[in-house]
C-alpha positions as CSV (number, residue, x, y, z in Angstrom):
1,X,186.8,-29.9,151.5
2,X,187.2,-33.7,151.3
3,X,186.1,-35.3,154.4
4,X,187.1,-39.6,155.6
5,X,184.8,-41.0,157.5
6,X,186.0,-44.4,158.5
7,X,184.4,-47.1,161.0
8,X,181.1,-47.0,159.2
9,X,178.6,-50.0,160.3
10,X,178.2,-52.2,157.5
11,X,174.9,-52.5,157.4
12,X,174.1,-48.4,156.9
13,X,173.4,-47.3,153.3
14,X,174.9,-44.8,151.3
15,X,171.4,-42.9,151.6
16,X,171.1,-43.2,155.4
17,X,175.1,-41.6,156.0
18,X,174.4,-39.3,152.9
19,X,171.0,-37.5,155.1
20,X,173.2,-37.7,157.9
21,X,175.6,-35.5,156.6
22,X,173.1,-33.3,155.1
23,X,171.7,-32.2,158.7
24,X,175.4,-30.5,159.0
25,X,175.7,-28.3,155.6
26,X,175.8,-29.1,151.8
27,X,177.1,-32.1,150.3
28,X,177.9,-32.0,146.8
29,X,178.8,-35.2,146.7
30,X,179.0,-38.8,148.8
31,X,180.8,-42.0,147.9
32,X,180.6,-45.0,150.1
33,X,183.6,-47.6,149.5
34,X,182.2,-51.0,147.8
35,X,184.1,-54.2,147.5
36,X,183.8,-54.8,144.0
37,X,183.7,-58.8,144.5
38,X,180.7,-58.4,147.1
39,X,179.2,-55.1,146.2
40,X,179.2,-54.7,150.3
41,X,180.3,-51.7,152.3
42,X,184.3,-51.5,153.1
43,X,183.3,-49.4,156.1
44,X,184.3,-46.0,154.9
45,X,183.3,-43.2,152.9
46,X,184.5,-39.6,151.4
47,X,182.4,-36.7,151.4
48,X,182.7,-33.4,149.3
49,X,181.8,-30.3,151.1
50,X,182.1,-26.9,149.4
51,X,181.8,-24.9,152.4
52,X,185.1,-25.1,154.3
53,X,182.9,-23.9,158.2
54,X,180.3,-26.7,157.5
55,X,182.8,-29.2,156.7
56,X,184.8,-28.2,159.8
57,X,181.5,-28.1,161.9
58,X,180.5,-31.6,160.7
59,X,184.0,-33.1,161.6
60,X,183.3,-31.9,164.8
61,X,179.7,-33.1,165.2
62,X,180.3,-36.6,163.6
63,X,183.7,-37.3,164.9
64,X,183.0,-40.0,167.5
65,X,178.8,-40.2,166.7
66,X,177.8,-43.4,167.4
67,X,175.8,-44.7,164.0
68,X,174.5,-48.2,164.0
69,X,177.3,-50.6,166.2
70,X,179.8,-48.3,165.7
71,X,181.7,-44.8,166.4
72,X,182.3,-43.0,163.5
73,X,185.9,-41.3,162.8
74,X,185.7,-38.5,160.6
75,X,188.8,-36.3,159.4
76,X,190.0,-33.8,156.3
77,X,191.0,-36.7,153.8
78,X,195.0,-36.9,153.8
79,X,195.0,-36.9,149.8
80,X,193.7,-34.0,147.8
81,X,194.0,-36.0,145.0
82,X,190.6,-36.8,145.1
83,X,189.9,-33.0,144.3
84,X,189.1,-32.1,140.7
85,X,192.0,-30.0,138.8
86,X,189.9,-26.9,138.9
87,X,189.8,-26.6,142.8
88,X,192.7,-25.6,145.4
89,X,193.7,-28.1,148.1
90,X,193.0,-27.8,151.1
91,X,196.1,-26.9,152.9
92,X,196.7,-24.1,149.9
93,X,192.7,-22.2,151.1
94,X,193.8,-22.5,154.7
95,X,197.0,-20.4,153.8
96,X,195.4,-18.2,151.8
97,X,192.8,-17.5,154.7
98,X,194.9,-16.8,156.9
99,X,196.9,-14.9,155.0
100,X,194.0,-12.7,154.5
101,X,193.2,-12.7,158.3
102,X,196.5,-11.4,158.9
103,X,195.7,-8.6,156.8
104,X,192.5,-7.4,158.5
């Protein structure tokens, strides 16, 4: 799952949110938004999560975590074009799973 964080502090590195995250599940990835002309934080971030219950777990955990001078605000991204070709959206697991729920 791709997860927005938004509202980030300026002054917190990529490293500092990126062992942040880690406490709440595996991160395969981490990208903190740079203005090109500065180099400087834009104040948000995306993270890649494999596990769709960490992900979910984290959201809830970080959404509204005071880090640095501000509250974080942490969501499923809206786009899934961020996802590589290979992997299903989002919204497409979530069917599925509960499709297979049904089932049980």
């Amino acid at each position: 799952m791709i997860i927005l964080i938004r509202n980030i502090d300026r002054s917190i590195s990529e490293d500092e949110l990126r062992k942040l995250l880690e406490t709440h599940g595996k991160v395969r990835t981490f990208d903190l938004v740079l203005d090109k002309a500065t180099g400087k934080s834009k104040g948000f971030g995306f993270a890649d999560m494999p596990s769709l219950d960490q992900a979910v777990r984290m959201i809830e955990a970080l959404n509204g975590f005071k880090l640095g001078a501000t509250q974080l605000r942490v969501k499923r991204a809206a786009s899934s074009s961020l996802l590589g070709t290979n992997e299903p959206r989002p919204k497409l697991l979530d069917k599925k799973q509960n499709r297979l729920r049904r089932r049980d």
